[in-house]
C-alpha positions in Angstrom: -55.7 -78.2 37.9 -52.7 -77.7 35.1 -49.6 -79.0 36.0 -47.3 -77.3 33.4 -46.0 -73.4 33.7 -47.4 -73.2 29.9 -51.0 -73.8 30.6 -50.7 -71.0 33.7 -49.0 -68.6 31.6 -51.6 -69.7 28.7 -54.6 -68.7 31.8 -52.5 -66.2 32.5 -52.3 -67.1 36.4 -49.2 -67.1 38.1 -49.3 -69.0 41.9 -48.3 -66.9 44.5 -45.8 -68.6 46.8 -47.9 -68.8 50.2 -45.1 -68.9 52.6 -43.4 -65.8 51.5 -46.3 -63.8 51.6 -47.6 -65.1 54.8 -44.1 -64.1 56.0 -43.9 -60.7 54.5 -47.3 -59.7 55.7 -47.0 -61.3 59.5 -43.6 -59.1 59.4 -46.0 -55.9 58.8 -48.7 -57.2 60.6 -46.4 -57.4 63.7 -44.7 -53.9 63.1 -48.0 -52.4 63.3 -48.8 -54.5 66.4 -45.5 -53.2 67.9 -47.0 -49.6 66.8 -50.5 -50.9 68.8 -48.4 -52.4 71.6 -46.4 -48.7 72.1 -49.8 -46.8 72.1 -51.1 -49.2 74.8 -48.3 -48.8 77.1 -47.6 -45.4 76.9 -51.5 -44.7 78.0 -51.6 -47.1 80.7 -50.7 -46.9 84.3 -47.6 -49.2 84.8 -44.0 -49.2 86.4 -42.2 -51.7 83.8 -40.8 -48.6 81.7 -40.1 -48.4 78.2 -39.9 -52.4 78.2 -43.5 -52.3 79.2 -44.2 -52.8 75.3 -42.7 -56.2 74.9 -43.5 -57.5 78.7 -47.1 -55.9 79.2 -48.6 -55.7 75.9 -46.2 -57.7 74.1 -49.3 -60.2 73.4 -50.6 -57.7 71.0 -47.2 -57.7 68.8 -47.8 -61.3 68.3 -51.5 -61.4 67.5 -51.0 -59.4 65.2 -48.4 -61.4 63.4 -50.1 -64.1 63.9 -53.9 -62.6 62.1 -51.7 -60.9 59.0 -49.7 -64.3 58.7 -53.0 -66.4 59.2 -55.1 -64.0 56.3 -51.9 -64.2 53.7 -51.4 -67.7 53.8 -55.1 -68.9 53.8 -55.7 -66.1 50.9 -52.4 -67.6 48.9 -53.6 -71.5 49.4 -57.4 -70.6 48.4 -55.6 -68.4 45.4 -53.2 -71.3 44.1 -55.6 -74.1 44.6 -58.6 -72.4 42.6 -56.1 -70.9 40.4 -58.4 -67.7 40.1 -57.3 -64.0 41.2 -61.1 -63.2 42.8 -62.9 -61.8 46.1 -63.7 -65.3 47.3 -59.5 -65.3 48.2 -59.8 -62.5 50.2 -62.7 -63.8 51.9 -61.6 -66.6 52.5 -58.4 -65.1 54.7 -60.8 -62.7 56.3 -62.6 -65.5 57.5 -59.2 -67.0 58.7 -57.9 -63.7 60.3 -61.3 -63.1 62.1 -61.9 -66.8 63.1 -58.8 -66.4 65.0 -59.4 -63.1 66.5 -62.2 -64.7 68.0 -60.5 -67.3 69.4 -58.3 -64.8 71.3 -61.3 -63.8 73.3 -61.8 -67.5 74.0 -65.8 -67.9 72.3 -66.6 -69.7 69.9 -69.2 -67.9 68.9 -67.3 -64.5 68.9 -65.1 -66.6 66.5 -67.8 -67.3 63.9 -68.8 -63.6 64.2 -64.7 -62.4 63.2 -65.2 -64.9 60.7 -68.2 -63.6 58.7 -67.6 -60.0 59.4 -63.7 -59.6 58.8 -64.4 -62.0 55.8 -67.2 -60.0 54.6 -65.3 -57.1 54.9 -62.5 -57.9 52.8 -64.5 -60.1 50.1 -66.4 -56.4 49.4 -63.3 -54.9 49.4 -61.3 -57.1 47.1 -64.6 -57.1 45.1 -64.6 -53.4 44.7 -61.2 -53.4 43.1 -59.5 -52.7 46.3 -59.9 -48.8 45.9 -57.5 -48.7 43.3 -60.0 -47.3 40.4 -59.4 -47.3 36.8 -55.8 -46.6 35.7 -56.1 -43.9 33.3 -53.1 -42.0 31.5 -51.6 -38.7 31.6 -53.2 -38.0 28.1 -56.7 -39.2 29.6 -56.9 -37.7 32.7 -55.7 -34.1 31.0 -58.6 -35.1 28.3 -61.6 -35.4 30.9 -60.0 -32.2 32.8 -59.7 -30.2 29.8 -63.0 -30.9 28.4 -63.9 -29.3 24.6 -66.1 -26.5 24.4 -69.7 -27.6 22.7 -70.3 -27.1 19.6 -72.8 -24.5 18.6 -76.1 -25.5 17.2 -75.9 -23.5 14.0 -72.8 -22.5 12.1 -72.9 -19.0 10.9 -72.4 -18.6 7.3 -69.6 -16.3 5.8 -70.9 -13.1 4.6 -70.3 -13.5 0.8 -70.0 -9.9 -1.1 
């Protein structure tokens, strides 16, 4: 492992700071759960009201927190310590995230499933370029829209006189 900011700049790796991004992701991870949490409590039964989504389901704001926290910083710590921007990281917090969504249904066996299949999932999908493509330009993309008409097997010659 280098220990200078020359040598990562020279691989061209730059460490991401784990903490941050497990905080910034559990943030967004938790919104969405709040979303989750909403949707749960306005289809069920209940008589707690519009508070009903931090008191009934309020569980759910926090798990998800927790699995978006838990699959940023394990992917950030695999990512610095390997130095290497690759699937494996995002396997590797997959495996995290789904270990610990199978500890919320209290099996340890459900928990090695989350782990191989949520840490499947996102080592294929980081693998796969994360459905971003091939970045093309304006110029390109207009070049492979527009394409050229072909060129005709035989020239006709100019009528001389």
């Amino acid at each position: 492992m280098s220990s200078s900011p020359a040598a990562d700049a020279l691989k061209g790796f730059t460490p991401k700071p784990a903490l941050d991004y497990a905080a910034k992701v559990g943030l967004q991870a938790g919104g969405f759960g709040l979303f989750i949490s909403a949707l749960q409590t306005a289809f069920g039964k209940h008589n707690h009201g519009a508070m009903g989504v931090v008191t009934r389901t309020g569980g759910t704001i926090g798990f998800f927190a927790a699995m978006g926290a838990t699959f940023a910083f394990t992917e950030a710590t695999v990512r610095n310590s390997r130095e290497e921007d690759d699937a494996w990281n995002g396997a590797a917090g997959g495996c995290a995230a789904g270990f610990l969504a199978g500890l919320r249904a209290k099996s340890l066996p459900a928990s090695f499933a989350g782990c191989i299949a949520l840490g499947a999932t996102m080592g294929v999908y980081d693998y796969s370029g994360q459905l971003a493509g091939v970045q093309e330009s304006r110029d390109e993309k207009r070049a492979r829209f527009f394409k050229k008409p072909p060129k005709p097997i035989f020239e006709a010659e100019p009528a001389s006189e």
